[in-house]
C-alpha positions in Angstrom: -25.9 1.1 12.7 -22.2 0.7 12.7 -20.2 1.4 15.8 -17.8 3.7 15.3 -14.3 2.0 15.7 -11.2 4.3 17.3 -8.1 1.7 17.6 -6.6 2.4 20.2 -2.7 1.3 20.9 -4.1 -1.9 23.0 -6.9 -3.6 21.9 -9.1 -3.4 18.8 -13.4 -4.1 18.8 -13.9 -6.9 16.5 -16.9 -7.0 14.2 -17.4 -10.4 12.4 -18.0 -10.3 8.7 -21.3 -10.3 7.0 -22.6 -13.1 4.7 -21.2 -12.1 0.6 -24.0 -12.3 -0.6 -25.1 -9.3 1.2 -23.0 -7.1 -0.6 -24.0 -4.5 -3.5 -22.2 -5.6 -6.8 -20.8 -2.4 -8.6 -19.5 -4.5 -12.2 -22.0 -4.6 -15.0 -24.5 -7.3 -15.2 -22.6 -7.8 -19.0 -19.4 -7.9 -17.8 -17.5 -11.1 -17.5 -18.6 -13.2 -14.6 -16.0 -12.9 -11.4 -13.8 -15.7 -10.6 -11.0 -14.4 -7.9 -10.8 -11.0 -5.8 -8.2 -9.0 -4.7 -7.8 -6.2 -2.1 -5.0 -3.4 -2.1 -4.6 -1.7 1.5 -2.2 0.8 2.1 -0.9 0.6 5.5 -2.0 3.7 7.9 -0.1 6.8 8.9 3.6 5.8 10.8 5.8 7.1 13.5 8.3 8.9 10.8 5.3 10.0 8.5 4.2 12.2 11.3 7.8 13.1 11.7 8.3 13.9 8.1 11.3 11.8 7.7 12.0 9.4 4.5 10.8 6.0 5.9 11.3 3.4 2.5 12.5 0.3 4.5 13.4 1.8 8.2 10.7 -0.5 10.4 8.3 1.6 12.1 4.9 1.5 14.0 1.7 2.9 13.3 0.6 5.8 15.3 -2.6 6.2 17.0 -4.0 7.5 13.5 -2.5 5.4 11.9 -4.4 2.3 13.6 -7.9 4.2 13.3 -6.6 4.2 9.5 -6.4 0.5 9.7 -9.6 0.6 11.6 -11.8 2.1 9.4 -10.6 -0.1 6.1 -12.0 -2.9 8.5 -15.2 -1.6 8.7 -15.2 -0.9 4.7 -14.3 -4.0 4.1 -17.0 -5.8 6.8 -19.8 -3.3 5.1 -18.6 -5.4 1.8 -19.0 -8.5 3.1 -15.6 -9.9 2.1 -14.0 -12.7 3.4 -10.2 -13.3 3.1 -9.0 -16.5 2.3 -5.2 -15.4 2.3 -3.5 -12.2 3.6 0.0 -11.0 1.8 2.3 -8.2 3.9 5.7 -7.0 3.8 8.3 -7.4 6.1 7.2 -3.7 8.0 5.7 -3.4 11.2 3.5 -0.7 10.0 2.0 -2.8 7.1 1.6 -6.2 9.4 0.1 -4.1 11.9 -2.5 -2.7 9.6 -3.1 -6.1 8.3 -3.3 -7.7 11.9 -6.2 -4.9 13.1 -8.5 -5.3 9.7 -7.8 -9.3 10.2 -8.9 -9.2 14.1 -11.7 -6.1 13.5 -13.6 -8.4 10.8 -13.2 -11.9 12.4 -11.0 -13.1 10.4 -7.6 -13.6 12.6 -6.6 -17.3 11.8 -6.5 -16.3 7.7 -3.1 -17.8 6.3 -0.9 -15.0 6.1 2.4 -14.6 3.9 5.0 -12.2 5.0 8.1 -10.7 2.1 10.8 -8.4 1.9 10.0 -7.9 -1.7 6.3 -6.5 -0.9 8.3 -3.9 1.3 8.3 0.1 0.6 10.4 1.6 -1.7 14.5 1.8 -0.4 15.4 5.6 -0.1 18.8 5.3 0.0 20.4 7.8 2.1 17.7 10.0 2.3 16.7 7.5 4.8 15.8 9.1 8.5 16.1 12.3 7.1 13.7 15.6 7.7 12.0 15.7 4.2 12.0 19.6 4.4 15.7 19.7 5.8 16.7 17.3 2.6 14.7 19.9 0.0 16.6 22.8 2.1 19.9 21.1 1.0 19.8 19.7 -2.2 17.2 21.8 -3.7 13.4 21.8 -4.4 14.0 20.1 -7.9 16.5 17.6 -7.0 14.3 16.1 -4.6 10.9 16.6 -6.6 13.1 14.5 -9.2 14.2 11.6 -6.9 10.8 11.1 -5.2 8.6 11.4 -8.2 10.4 10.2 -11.4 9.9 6.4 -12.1 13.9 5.7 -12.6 15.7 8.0 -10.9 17.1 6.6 -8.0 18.3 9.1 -4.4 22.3 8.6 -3.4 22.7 5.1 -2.3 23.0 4.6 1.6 26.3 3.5 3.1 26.7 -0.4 4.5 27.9 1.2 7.5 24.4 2.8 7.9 21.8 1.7 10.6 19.3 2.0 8.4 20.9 -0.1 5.5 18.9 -3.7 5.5 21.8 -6.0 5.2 22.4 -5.3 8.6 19.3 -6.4 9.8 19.2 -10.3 10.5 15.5 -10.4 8.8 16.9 -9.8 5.8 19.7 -12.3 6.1 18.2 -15.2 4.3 17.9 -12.5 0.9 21.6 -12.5 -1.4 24.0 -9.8 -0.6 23.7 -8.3 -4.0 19.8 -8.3 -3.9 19.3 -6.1 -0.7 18.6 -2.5 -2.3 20.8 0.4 -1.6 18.7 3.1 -2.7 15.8 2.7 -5.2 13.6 4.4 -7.9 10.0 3.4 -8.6 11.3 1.4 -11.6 13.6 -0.9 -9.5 10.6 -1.2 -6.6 8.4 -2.6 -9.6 10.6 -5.3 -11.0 11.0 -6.1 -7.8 8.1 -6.5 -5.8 6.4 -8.0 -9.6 8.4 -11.4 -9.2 6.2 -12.1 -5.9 3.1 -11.1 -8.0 4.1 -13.2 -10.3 4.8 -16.3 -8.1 2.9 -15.9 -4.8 -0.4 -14.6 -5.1 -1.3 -15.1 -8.7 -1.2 -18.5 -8.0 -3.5 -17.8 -5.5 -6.3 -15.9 -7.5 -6.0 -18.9 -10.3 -7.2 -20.8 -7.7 -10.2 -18.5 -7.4 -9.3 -17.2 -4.0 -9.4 -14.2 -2.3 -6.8 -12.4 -1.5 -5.8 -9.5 0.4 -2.3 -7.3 0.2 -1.5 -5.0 2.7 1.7 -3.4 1.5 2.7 0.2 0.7 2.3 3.0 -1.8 4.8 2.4 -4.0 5.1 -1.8 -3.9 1.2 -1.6 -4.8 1.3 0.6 -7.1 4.0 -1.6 -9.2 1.1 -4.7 -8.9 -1.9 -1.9 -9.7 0.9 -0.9 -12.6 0.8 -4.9 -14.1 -2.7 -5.1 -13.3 -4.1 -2.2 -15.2 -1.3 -1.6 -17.7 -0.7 1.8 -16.3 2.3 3.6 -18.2 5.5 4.7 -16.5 4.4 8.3 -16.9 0.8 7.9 -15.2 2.3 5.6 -12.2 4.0 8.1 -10.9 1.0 10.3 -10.6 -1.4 7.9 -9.0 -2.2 8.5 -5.4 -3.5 5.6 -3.4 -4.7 7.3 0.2 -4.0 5.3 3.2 -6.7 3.0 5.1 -8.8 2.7 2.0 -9.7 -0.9 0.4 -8.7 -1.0 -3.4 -11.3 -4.1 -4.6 -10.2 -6.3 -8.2 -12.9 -8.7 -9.3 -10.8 -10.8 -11.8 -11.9 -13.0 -14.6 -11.1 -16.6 -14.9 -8.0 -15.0 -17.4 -7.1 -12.9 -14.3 -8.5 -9.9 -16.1 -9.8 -7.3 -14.1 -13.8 -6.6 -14.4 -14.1 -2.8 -14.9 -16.4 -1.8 -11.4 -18.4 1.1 -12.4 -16.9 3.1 -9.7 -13.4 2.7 -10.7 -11.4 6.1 -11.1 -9.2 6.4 -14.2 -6.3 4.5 -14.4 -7.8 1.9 -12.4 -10.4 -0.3 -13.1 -10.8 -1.4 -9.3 -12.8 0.3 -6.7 -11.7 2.5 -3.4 -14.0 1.0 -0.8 -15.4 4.8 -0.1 -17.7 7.5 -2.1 -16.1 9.7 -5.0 -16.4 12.7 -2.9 -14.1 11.4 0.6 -11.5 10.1 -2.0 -11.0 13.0 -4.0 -11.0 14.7 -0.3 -8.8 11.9 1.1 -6.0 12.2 -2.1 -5.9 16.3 -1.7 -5.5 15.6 1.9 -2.2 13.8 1.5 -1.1 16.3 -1.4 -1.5 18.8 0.9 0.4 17.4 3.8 3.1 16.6 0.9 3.4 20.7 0.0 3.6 20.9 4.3 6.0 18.4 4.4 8.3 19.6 1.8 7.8 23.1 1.5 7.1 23.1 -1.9 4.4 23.3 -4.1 3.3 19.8 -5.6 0.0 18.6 -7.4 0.3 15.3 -6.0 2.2 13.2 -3.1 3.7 9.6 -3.5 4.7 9.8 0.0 6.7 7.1 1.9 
């Protein structure tokens, strides 16, 4: 039996991986044989989601939860028997975090690991920092509802003065003036997190490798959008929860091999049963309507 893993702020238990060829295979026996793999992890719960505030790019922790988040993907991921051969995270402290306690839970702490501002969160603009419930008080339930979940809509663009603009962050002073974001729709986060798709890891999973990305909701789901050909109507919509695996088996084309647990539009598979991620998706639609005090069938929060 598994022990049950609470993360703590210091320290983490650390479970080492089991052999792969322990695991259950989920694709058809038909389908076309598997030649790379790829994880999805969204990072866990932050300081400012528990505040309610518009995070996109500000850099902050995990909390508490938010490691026990982390946590548990570890022990999804051990019970699969995957081992990483190279780990892709933003620039974030919340998504290296995550990706530091599943990398130390399953063994696996001296996997190569890439860090990149374009695998950050999507740039809020000046909504940035604010109360998310304060923000639909001001500008209105459907001005809000329109910036968060339309794909090319961008919020008001944040002021270079701002604390929370990038530019004036020195992490972000090797990246061009004119490429540092100052606000963002889902359409802009796409063609710009796709480039490091594109050039990072794919080559990556030609070599057969596999690869994990610990990123954030929106950055993932503009490589889940290339991967599946998900439209820009239907991206919008998809909820990934946070802490939960997202497994790829790819084809030697880079295809991905339809898992027979997949949920529609995706053709990879949430490392948990049907029934705790339809449970874990209401749950963060429901702390959206909390959050903003409005009535929404879905969440694409920060």
């Amino acid at each position: 039996m598994l022990p049950l893993l609470i993360c703590a702020p210091t320290g983490a238990y650390q479970l080492r991986p089991m052999s792969v060829g322990s695991r259950t295979r989920h694709a058809s026996p038909f389908m076309a044989e598997e030649h790379a793999k790829v994880i999805f992890l969204r990072h866990g719960q932050s300081v400012w989601n528990e505040a309610s505030l518009f995070t996109g790019w500000a850099d902050v922790e995990l909390t508490t939860l938010g490691k026990n988040e982390a946590a548990a993907g570890a022990t999804s991921m051990w019970r699969e028997g995957i081992t990483v051969d190279v780990a892709y995270t933003s620039l974030l402290k919340r998504a290296q975090q995550t990706l530091e306690i599943v990398l130390k839970i399953t063994g696996q702490e001296d996997t190569p690991t890439h860090q990149n501002w374009r695998l950050n969160e999507r740039m809020y603009g000046a909504l940035t920092g604010l109360n998310k419930k304060e923000t639909v008080a001001k500008f209105g339930d459907e001005q809000v509802k329109q910036w968060r979940r339309s794909y090319s809509t961008p919020p008001p663009e944040i002021d270079t003065s701002s604390e929370h603009w990038p530019g004036n962050d020195n992490k972000y002073a090797h990246i061009p003036y004119d490429e540092i974001p100052l606000s963002e729709c889902l359409k802009d986060t796409v063609e710009r997190t796709l480039p490091y798709w594109d050039g990072s890891i794919v080559p990556a999973l030609e070599r057969g490798k596999t690869v994990l990305v610990c990123a954030h909701g929106n950055s993932i789901r503009g490589m889940l959008k290339a991967i599946d050909g998900i439209s820009d109507e239907d991206i919008t919509g998809l909820e990934i929860p946070t802490g939960i695996p997202l497994v790829y088996s790819l084809d030697k084309d880079l295809k991905p091999i339809p898992d027979s647990g997949a949920v529609a539009p995706l053709t990879g598979r949430f490392l948990v049963d049907p029934e705790e991620l339809r449970r874990k998706q209401e749950e963060v639609a429901n702390q959206s309507k909390l959050r903003y005090g409005v009535e929404e069938e879905t969440a694409a929060a920060a």
